[in-house]
N, C-alpha and C positions, 0 to 999 in steps of 0.2 A: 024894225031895226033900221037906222041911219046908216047913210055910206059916209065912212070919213074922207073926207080931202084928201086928191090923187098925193100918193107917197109919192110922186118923181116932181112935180109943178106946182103942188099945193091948190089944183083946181078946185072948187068946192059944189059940184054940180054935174057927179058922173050917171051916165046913165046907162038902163040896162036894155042889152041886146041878147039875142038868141041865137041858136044853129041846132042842128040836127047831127048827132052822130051815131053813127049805126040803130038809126031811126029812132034815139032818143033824143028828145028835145034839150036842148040844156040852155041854162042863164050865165053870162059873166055880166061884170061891168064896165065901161070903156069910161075914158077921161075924152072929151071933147075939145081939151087944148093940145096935151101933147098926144094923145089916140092911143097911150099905155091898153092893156086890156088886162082885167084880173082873170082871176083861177073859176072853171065853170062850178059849176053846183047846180043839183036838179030842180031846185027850186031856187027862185029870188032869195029868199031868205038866207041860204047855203052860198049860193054867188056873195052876197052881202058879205058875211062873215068872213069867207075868204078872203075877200077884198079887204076888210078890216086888219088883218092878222098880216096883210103884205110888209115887206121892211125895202125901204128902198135902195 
């Protein structure tokens, strides 16, 4: 699955980052123009989607 173009810039090239909460790992996606970050998901796949379904 593709990430659509950041909803706030229309950046078309976000990429994904990680973090750890309460020692589960999780995926969002960050916009590298304006540094938005979407909704985590335990997988890439789940981050993607959420990022997809954002409204700006």
């Amino acid at each position: 699955m593709n990430a659509r173009n950041c909803p706030f810039c229309g950046h078309n090239d976000p990429y994904y980052d990680e973090m750890a909460i309460d020692g589960l790992t999780v995926y969002y996606l960050t916009c590298p123009e304006c540094e938005c970050e979407g909704p985590t998901g335990r997988t890439t796949q789940e981050a993607t989607e959420g990022w997809n379904r954002r409204a700006a």
